[in-house]
N, C-alpha and C positions, 0 to 999 in steps of 0.2 A: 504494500500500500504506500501511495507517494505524498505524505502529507510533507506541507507546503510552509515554509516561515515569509513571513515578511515584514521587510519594515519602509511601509511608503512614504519616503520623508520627501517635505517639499523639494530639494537638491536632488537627490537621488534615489534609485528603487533599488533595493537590495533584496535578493530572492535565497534560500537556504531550501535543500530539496535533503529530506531526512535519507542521510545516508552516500548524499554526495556530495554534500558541503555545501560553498556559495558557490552559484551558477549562476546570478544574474548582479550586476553591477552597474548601473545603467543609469544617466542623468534622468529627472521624472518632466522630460519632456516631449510633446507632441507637436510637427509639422503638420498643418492642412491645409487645404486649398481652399482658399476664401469665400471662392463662388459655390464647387460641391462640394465643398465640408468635408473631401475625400483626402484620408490620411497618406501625407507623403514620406513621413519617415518620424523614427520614434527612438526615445534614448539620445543613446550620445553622439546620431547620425542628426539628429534634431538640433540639439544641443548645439550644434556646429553651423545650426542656419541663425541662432540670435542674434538679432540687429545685421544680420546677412542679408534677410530675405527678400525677392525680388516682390513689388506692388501683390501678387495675386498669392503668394503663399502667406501664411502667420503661423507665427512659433510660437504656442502656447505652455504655459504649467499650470496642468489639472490641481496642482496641489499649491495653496497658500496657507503661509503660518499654521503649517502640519495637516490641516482639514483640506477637504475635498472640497476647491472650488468650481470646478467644471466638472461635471457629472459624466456625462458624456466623454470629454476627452479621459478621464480616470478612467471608466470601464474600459475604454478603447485600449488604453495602456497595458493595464493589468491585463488584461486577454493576450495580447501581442506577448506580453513575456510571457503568459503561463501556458500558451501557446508552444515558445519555443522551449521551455522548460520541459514539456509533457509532450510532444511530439506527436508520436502514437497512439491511435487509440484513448484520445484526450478527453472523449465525451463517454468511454465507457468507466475511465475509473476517476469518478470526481474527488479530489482529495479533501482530507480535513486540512486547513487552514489557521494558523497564528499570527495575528497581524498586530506589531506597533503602533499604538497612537497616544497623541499626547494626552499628558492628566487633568488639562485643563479641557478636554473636550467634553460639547451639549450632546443630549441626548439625539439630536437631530442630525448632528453631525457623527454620531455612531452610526447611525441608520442610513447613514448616506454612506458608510465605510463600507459595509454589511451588506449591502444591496449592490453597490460595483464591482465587491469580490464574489457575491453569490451569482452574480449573472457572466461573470467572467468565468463560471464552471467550479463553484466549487462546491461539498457538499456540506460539510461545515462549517462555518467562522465563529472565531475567539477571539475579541479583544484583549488585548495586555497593555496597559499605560508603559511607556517608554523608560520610567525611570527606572521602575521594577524588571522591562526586561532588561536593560542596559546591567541592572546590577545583576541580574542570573549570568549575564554575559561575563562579567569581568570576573563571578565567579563567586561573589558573595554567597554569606550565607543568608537567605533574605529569609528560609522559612522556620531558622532557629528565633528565639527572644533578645537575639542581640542585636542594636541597633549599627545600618552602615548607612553613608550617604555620599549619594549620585547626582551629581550634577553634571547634564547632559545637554549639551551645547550645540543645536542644529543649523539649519538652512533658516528655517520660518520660526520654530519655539526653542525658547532652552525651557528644559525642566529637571527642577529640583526637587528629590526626594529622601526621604528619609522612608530606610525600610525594615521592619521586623515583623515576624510571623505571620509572612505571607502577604502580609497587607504596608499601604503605605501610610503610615502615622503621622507624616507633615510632611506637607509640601509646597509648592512656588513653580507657577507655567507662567511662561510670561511671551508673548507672540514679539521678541524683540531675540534676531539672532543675525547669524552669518550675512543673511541678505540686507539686513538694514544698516549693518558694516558699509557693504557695497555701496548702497543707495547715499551712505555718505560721504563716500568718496568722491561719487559722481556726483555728487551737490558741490561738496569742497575744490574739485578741479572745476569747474565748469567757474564758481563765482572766483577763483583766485586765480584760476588762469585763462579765463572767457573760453575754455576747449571743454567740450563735448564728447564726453569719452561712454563706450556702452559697459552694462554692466559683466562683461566677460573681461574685459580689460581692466573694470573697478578689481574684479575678483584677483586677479591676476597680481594688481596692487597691492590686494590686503595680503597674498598668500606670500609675496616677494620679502616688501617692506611693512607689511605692517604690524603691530604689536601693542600688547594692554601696558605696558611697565618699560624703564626706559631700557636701552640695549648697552652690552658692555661693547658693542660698538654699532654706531649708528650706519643705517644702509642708504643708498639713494638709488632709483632708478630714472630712464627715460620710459615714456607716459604721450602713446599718439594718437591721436582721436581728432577732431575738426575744428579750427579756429571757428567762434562763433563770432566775430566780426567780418572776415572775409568769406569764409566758408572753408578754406584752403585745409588742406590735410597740416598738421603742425605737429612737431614733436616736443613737448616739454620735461623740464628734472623736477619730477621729487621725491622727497626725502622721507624717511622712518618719522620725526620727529613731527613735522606735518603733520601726515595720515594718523599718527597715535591722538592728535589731538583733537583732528577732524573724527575720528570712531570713539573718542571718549564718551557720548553720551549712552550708545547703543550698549559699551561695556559696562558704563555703571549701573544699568540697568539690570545687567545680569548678576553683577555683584550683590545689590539691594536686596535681590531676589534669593540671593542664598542668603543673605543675613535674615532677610523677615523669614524663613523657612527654617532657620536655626532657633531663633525669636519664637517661636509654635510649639518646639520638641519635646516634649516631656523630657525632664530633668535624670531622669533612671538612661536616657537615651542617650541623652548630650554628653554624659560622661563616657559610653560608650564610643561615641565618635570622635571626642577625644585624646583616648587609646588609640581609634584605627585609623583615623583623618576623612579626606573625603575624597573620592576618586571620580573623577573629569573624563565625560566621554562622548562621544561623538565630534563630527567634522570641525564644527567651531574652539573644538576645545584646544586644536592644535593652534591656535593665535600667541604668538610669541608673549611670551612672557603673565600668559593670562593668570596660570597656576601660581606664580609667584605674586604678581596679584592679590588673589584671593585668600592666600598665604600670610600677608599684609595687614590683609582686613579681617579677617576673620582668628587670624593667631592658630591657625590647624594645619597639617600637614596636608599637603594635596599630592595625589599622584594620579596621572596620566598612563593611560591605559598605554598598551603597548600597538591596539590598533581601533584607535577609539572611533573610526567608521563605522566596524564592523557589529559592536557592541549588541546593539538593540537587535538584530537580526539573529543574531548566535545568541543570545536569550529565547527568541521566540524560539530557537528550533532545541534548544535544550530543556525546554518544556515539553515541545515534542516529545523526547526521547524520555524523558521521564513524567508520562502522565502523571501517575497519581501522587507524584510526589507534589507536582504543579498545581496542582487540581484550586485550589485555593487563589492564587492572582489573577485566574483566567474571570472575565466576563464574559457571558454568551449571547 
């Protein structure tokens, strides 16, 4: 039986197929033709037409701030991968399903989760909040009484959690992540250097030069995108120190978020974390200097996963593998 993990993060769709690890890796984006609505390419063939595209195609993301904003383009997606995942014989064996989502999701927005992976062929679906699988992922003991804490750093949401017996005791989602870095980059170059840069090349910037904490040596890049006075293609420098200043709000944001999620913890817990610290996972978590950061603020030891991508996906499918031990964080 092929049961199926996933974690559909606004960024990227990671797929875990029990028993042969991850198989899909794929930006969660969709090319369509403007007029039939006819899918041109999907993933990180898509991904490659943002801010490329000629008038009659558009590159959309089904997914904002972790929730399914286009319904249609999500099912289209999810099919398309579990499609190539499941190859054969795809409509005889529908699998059970574990999908990521974040902990701050409405009831509406599960049901919108639940109905794009149910019509994309599957025969069960199970929500799991991210922070909880992130921590199955990195290996925690989440369904002993001892308390660990995940702070999980994505595309669209970070979320923070606190986790002991099976359930999450305190936590903090907060729709402010990776992408709102980007979006202030692109604000910060456009008013400081009148150049219009897209957000493939914001991203490009944060991953280069940018960082929450200052650097024991600072970086500069060049930065090309369209003079907005003439129009002209222009190449401009900058710097580490810039950009850290220009994504300061977006990161104190995340910070706030683990302090008020620490501010909530039952006290039997807080000492527990204490002892273990807190460990950092997902894509945004790799921003320079962020762990030291939070290290700063918080006075706790932070450690970073060793491939904190992959976290939330390799929880879901270790759930998988150990139903009944799981049985307890799943939602149905």
């Amino acid at each position: 039986m092929a049961d199926i993990a996933i974690d559909l993060g606004t960024a990227n769709t990671l797929i875990e197929v029990k028993g042969e690890g991850l198989v899909v890796n794929e930006p969660s984006v969709v090319a369509v033709d403007r007029e039939t609505r006819k899918v041109r390419a999907i993933g990180l063939e898509a991904k490659r037409m943002l801010g490329r595209t000629p008038e009659g195609i558009l590159a959309v993301r089904p997914m904002r701030d972790g929730v399914i904003a286009d319904v249609d383009m999500a099912d289209l997606m999810l099919r398309h991968f579990l499609e190539r995942v499941l190859p054969r014989g795809f409509f005889r064996v529908k699998p059970r399903v574990v999908i990521g989502v974040p902990s701050g999701i409405t009831e509406m927005e599960k049901r919108a989760v639940r109905a794009a992976v149910m019509s994309a062929g599957a025969r069960s679906v199970y929500l799991i909040s991210e922070p909880m699988a992130a921590a199955i992922g990195v290996g925690l003991p989440v369904t002993s009484p001892r308390g660990s804490m995940v702070v999980n750093v994505g595309g669209g949401t970070s979320e923070i959690g606190v986790v002991a017996l099976s359930g999450i005791v305190a936590d903090a989602s907060i729709r402010v992540a990776g992408y709102e870095m980007d979006e202030a980059i692109v604000g910060y170059v456009r008013k400081s250097r009148n150049l219009l840069i897209g957000e493939a090349t914001a991203e490009g910037v944060k991953i280069q030069v940018g960082s929450a904490y200052p650097l024991e040596e600072e970086r500069e890049m060049d930065v090309t995108g369209r003079d907005l006075v003439n129009g002209i293609p222009k190449t401009v420098r900058v710097n580490s120190i810039e950009i850290r200043e220009c994504i300061a709000e977006p990161v104190a944001a995340i910070v706030s978020a683990v302090r008020r999620a620490l501010e909530v913890t039952p006290p039997e817990l807080a000492s527990d974390i204490l002892d273990a610290g807190i460990v950092m996972t997902g894509g945004g978590a790799q921003l320079r200097g962020l762990g030291r950061l939070l290290e700063r603020e918080t006075g706790l030891s932070i450690h970073l996963d060793e491939q904190p991508l992959t976290c939330v996906v390799r929880g879901a499918a270790r759930v998988l593998e150990d139903w009944d031990l799981y049985q307890g964080v799943l939602s149905h």
